[in-house]
Structures are given as C-alpha cells and as structure tokens.
OpenMM code with the backbone's topology and positions (N, CA, C; nanometers):
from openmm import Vec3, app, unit

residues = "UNK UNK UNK UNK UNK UNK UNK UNK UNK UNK UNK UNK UNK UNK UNK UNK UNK UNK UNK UNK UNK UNK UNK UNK UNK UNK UNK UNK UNK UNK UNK UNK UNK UNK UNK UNK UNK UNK UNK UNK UNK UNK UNK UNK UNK UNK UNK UNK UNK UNK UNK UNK UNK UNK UNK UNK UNK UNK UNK UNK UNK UNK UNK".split()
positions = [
    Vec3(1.6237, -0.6077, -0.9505),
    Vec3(1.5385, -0.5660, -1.0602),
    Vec3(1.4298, -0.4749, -1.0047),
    Vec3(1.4325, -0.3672, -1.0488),
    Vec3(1.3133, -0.2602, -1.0476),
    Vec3(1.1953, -0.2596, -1.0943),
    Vec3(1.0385, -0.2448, -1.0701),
    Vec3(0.9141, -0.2650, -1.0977),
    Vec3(0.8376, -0.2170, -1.0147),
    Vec3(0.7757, -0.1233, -1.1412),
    Vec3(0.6689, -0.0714, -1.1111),
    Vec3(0.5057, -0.1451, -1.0898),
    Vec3(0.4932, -0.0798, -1.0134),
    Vec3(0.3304, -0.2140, -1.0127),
    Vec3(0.2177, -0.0771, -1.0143),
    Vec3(0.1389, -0.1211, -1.0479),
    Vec3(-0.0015, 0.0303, -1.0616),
    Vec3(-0.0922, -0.0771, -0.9040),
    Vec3(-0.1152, 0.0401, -0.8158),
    Vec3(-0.2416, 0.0446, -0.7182),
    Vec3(-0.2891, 0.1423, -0.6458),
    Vec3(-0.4167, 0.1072, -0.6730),
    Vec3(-0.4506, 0.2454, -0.6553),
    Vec3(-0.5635, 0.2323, -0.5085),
    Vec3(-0.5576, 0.1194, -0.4545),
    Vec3(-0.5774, 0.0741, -0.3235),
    Vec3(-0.4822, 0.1703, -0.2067),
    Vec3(-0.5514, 0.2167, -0.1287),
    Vec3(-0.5635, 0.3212, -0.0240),
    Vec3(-0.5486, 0.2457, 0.1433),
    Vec3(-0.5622, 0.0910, 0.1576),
    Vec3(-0.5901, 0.0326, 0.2467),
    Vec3(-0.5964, -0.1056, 0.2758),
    Vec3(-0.5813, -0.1870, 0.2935),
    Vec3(-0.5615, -0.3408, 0.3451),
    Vec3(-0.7121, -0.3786, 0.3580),
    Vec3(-0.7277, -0.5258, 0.3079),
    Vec3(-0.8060, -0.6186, 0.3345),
    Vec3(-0.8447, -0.7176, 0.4355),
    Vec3(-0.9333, -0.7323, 0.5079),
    Vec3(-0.9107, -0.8355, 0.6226),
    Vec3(-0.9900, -0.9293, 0.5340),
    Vec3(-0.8921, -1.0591, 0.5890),
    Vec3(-0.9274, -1.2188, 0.5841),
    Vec3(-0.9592, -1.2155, 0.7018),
    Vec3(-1.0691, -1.3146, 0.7308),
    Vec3(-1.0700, -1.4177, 0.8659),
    Vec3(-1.0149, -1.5593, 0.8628),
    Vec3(-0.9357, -1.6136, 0.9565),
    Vec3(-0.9364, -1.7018, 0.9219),
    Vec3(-0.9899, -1.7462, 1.1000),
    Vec3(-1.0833, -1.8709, 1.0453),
    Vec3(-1.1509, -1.8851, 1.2209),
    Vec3(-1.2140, -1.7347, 1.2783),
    Vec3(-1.1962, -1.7632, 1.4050),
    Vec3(-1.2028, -1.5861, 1.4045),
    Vec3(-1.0856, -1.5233, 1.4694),
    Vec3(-0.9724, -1.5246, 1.3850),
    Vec3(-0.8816, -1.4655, 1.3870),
    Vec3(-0.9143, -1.3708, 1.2715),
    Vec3(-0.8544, -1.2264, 1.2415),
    Vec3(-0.8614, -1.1914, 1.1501),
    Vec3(-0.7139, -1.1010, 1.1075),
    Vec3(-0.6739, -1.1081, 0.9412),
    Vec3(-0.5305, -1.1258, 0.9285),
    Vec3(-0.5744, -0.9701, 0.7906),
    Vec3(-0.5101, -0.9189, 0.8190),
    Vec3(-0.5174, -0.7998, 0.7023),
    Vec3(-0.3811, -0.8028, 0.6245),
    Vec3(-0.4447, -0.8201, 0.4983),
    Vec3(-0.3717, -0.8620, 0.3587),
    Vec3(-0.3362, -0.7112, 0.3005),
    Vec3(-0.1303, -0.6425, 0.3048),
    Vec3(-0.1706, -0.5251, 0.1793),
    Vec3(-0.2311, -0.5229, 0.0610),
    Vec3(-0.2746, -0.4062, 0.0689),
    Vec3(-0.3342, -0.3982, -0.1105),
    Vec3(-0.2799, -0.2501, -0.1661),
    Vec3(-0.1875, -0.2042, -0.0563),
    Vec3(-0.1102, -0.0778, -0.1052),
    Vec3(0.0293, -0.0899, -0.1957),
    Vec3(0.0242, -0.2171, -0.1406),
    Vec3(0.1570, -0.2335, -0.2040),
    Vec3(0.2802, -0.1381, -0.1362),
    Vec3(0.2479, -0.1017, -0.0308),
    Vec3(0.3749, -0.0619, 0.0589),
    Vec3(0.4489, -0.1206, 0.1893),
    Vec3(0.4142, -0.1955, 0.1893),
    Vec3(0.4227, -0.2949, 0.3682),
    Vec3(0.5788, -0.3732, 0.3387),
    Vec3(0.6310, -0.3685, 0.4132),
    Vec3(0.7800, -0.4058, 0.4515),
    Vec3(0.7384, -0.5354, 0.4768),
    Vec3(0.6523, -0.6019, 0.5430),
    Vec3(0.5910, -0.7349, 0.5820),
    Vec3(0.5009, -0.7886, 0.4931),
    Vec3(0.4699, -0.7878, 0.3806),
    Vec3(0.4015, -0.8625, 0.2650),
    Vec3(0.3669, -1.0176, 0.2604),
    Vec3(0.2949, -1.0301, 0.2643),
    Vec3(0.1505, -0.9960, 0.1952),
    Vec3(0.0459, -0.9274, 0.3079),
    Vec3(0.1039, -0.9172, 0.4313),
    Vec3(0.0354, -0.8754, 0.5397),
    Vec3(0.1139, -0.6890, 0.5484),
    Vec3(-0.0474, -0.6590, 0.6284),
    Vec3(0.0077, -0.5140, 0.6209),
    Vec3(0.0339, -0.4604, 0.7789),
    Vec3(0.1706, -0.3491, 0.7360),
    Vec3(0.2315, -0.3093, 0.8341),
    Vec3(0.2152, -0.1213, 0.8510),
    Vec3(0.0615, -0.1714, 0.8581),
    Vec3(0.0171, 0.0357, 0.8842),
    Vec3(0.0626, 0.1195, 0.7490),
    Vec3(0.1846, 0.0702, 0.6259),
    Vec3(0.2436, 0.1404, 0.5347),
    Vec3(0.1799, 0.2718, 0.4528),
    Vec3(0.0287, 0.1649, 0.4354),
    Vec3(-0.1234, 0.2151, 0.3649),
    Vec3(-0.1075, 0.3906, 0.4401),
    Vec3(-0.0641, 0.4126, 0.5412),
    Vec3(-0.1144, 0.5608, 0.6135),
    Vec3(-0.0181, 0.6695, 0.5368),
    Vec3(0.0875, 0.6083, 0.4134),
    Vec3(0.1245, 0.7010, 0.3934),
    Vec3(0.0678, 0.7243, 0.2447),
    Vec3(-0.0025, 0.6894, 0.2167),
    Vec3(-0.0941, 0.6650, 0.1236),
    Vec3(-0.2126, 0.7987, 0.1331),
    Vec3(-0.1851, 0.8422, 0.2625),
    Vec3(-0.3036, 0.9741, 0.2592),
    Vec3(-0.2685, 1.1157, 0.2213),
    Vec3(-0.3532, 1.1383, 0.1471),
    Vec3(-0.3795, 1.2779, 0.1239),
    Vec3(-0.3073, 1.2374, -0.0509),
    Vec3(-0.3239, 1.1098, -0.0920),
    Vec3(-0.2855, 1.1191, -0.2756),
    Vec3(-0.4514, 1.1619, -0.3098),
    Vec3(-0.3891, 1.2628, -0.4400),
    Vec3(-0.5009, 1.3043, -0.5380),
    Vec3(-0.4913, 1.2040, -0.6366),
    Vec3(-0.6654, 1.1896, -0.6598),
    Vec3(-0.6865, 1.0943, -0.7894),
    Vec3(-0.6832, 1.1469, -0.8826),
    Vec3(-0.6119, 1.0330, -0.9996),
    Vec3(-0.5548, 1.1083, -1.0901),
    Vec3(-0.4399, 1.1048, -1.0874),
    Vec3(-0.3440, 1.1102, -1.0624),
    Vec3(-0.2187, 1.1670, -1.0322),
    Vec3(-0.1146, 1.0142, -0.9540),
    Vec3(-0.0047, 1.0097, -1.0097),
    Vec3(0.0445, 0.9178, -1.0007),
    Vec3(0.1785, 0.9203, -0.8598),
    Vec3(0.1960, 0.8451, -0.8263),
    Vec3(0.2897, 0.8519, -0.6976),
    Vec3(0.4259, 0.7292, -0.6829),
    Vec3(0.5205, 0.7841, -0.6725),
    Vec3(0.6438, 0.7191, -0.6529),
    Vec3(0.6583, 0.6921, -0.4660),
    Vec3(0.7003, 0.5752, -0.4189),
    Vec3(0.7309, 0.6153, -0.2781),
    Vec3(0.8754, 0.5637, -0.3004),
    Vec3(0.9509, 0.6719, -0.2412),
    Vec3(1.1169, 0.5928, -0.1975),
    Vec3(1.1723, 0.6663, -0.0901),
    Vec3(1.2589, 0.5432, -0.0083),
    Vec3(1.2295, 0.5695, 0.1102),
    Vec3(1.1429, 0.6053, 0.2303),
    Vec3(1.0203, 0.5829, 0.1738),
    Vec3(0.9266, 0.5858, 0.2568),
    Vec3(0.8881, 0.7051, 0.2670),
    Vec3(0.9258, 0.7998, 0.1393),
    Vec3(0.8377, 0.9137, 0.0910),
    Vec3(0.7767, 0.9330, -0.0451),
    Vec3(0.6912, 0.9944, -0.0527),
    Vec3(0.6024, 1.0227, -0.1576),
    Vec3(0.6776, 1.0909, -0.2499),
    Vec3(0.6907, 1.0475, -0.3916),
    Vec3(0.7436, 1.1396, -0.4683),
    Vec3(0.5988, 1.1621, -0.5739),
    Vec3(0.5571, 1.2854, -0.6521),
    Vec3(0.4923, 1.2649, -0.7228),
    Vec3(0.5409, 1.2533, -0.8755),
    Vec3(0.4836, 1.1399, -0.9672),
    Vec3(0.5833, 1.1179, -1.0733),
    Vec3(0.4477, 1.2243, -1.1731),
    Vec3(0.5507, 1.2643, -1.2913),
    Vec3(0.4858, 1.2926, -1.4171),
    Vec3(0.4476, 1.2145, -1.5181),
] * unit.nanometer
topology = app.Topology()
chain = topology.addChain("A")
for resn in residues:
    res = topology.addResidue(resn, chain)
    for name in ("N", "CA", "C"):
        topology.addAtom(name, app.Element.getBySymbol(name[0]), res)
C-alpha cells in the first residue's frame, strides 16, 4: 500500500537517553526508522512552497 505522508522537516531530532544520544527521523526518509540514517541530506536545496516526491532516492518535484 502506497502513502503519502506531508513533512516538511529538513532534519532529525536528538533524544538523550542517559547520556547517550539517539536521533529520531523527522524527514521521513531513513531506511532505518524511527532513527535517522543521514537520508535528511537529500532533503537539501527543497524550495518552500513546493512539494517533493523522493523515489529511489531521488527528488522528484510533484505538481
């Protein structure tokens, strides 16, 4: 099943836990979820405003 999700998060969150600290995606691109796997970097250079498809691990821009 296919789904779209809206985020418009640019970058990952750190938790601490102790003082370990664990960074949570919030791009919604990470192959390793709920933890992030650098994915967020392809996330650069989107204009706001403007909506974005990734497949295959490229940017499509949708209309």
């Amino acid at each position: 099943m296919a789904r779209l999700v809206h985020s418009d998060a640019s970058g990952p969150v750190e938790v601490k836990v102790g003082a370990e600290s664990k960074w949570i995606c919030m791009c919604g691109l990470s192959k390793k979820k709920p933890f992030c796997d650098g994915s967020h970097k392809a996330c650069s250079g989107e204009e706001a405003g403007k909506l974005y498809r990734y497949v295959d691990g490229k940017r499509v821009e949708t209309t």
